[in-house]
N, C-alpha and C positions, 0 to 999 in steps of 0.2 A: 417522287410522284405520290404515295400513299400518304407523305407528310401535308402535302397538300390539299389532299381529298381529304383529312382529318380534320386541316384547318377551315376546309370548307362549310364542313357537316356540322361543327362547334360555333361557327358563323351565323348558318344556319340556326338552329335550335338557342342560340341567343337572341335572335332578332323573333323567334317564334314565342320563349316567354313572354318579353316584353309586352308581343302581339294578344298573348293571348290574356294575362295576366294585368295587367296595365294597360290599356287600349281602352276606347271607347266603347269599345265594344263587351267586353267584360262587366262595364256603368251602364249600358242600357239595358244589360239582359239582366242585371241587377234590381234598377229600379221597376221594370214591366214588373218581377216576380212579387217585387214589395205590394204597389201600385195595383196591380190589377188582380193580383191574388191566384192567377194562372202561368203554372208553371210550364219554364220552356222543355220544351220538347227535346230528346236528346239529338232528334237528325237536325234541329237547327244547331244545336251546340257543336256536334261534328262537323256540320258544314262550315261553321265558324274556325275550327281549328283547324281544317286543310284550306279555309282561304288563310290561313295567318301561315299555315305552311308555307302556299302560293305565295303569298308578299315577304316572307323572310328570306324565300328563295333569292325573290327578285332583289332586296335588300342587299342580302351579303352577295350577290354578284355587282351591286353597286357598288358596295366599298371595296371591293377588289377591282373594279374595274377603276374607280376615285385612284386609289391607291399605283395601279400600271399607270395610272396618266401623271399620277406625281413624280413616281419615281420618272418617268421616260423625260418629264422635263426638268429636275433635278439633274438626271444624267447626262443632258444635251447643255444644262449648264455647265456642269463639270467638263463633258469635252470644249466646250466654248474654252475656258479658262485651262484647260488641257493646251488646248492649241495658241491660245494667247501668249501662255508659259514656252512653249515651244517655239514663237518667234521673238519673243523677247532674248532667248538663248541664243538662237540662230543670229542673232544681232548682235550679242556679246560674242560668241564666236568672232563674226565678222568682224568690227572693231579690234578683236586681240589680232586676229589674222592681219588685219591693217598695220597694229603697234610691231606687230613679229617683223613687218618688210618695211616699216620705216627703219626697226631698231639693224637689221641686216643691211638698210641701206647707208645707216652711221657706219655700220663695221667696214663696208668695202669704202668710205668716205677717207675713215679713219686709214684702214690702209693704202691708200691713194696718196695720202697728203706723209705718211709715213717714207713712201717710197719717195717723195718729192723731196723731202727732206734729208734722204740718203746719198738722193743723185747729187743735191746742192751742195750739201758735205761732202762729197768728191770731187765737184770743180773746185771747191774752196781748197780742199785738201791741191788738188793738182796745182792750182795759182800758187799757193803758199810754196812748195817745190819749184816752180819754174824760179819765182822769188828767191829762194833759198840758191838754185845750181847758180846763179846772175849774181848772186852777192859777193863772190870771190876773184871773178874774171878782171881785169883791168877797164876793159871797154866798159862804156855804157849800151848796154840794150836793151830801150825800151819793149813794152809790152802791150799791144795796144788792143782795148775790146770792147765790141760795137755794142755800146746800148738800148737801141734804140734811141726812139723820141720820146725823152724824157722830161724838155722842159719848151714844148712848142709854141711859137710864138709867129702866128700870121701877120704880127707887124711887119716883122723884120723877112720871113718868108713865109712859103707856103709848105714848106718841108723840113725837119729839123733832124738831128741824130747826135747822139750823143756818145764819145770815146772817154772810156778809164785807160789811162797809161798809166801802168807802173813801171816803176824806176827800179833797176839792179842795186843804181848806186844814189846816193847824195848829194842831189845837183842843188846850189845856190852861187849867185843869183844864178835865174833860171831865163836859157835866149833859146829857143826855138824857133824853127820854122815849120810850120803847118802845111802840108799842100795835098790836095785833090786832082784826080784828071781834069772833074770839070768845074763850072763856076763857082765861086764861094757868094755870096752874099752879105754874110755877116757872121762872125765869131766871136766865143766867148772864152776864155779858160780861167780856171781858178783851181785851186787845190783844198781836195777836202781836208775840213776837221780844223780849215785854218779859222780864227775869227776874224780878223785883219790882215789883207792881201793887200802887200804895194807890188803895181806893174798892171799889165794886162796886153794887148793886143792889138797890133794895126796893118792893115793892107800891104804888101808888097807889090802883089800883082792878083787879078782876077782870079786867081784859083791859090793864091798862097797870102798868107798872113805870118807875120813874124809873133811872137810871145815872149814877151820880157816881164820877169816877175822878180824882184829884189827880196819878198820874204812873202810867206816863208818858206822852207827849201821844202824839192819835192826829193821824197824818197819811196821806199817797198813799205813804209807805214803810212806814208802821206802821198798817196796817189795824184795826181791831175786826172780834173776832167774837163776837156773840152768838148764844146758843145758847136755844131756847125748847122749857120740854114742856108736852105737854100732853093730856089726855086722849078730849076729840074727835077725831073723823077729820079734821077740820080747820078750825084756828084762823080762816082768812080770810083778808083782806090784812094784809100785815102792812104797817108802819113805822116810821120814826125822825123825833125830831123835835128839834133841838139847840137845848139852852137858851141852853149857852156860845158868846160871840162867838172867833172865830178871830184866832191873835196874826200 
């Protein structure tokens, strides 16, 4: 506070030389004395320097006052651009907080499709074993597993399903019989990974179809798959029944 009043009084008493020293007033009382040869009076000259007090006063409480108004709108700029800084932040926050719960929604992604891929590696592992205990036995015993509709065709019906059999053993040529509870429509079989299949498939009866295939042989590396449509909501049980003995 006293730094202040310092500042005030030196405020002051600069704006009072000027006043008194430099002013217009100083030039008039100058040239009357030249000019008219009658000197001023000393209560006009005091009167002169407590009005220059009067207006230095009012002076330096201008530029202080000049001065609180700059700074007060200097500072209202500063918080403007204070707070502008602050939702620009609050938006970068946001964004990262966005990239944090995509990148935790890749990790529970990741592990989803991990665990997909453990369970798949365990039927595969199991199949591979059923394959394995079947490769020894005498008998043939197919393996039979439901695809789904894998390759639909509303020409032929309005429903389709698709079976993978594997084979224990080494069937060539290959005679089957196909049969369902209920109607068949239309069938297909072929054995994968073959490039060239001689044989294919024909009607016995409404719900059975015969499969005769010459090459090439179906085995636990060369699966059949048939494919059945048909236009019920569902055929029933389905199965296979092998004519040919295994070489």
């Amino acid at each position: 506070m006293p730094s202040h009043f310092w500042i005030f009084l030196t405020e002051i008493f600069s704006h009072w030389v000027t006043f008194v020293t430099g002013s217009a007033v100083s030039l008039i009382i100058l040239v009357k004395e030249k000019y008219t040869e009658v000197t001023v009076k000393w209560k006009a000259i005091s009167a002169v320097f407590f009005l220059g007090v009067t207006f230095s006063i009012f002076f330096a409480w201008q530029d202080e006052y000049a001065s609180a108004v700059w700074r007060g709108t200097e500072l209202a700029k500063s918080n403007a651009l204070v707070d502008e800084k602050g939702r620009e932040i609050h938006q970068l926050e946001s964004q990262i907080s966005q990239k944090d719960s995509y990148i935790t929604q890749l990790g529970g992604l990741r592990d989803s499709t991990f665990s997909q891929l453990v369970k798949s590696q365990g039927v595969i592992n199991n199949l591979g074993t059923q394959v394995a205990q079947f490769n020894h036995p005498e008998t043939l015993k197919p393996i039979m597993l439901s695809m789904g509709s894998l390759y639909p065709d509303t020409k032929k019906a309005l429903h389709s399903n698709s079976w993978l059999i594997l084979s224990n053993k080494t069937v060539t040529p290959i005679s089957a019989n196909f049969t369902c509870e209920g109607y068949i429509d239309d069938l297909s079989a072929t054995i994968i990974g073959s490039g060239v299949m001689m044989g294919g498939s024909n009607r016995l009866f409404g719900n059975q179809y015969r499969i005769q295939i010459s090459a090439p042989a179906w085995s636990s590396i060369s699966p059949m798959l048939v494919t059945t449509y048909y236009n019920e909501d569902d055929p029933g049980t389905c199965g296979i029944t092998p004519l040919s003995a295994p070489k």
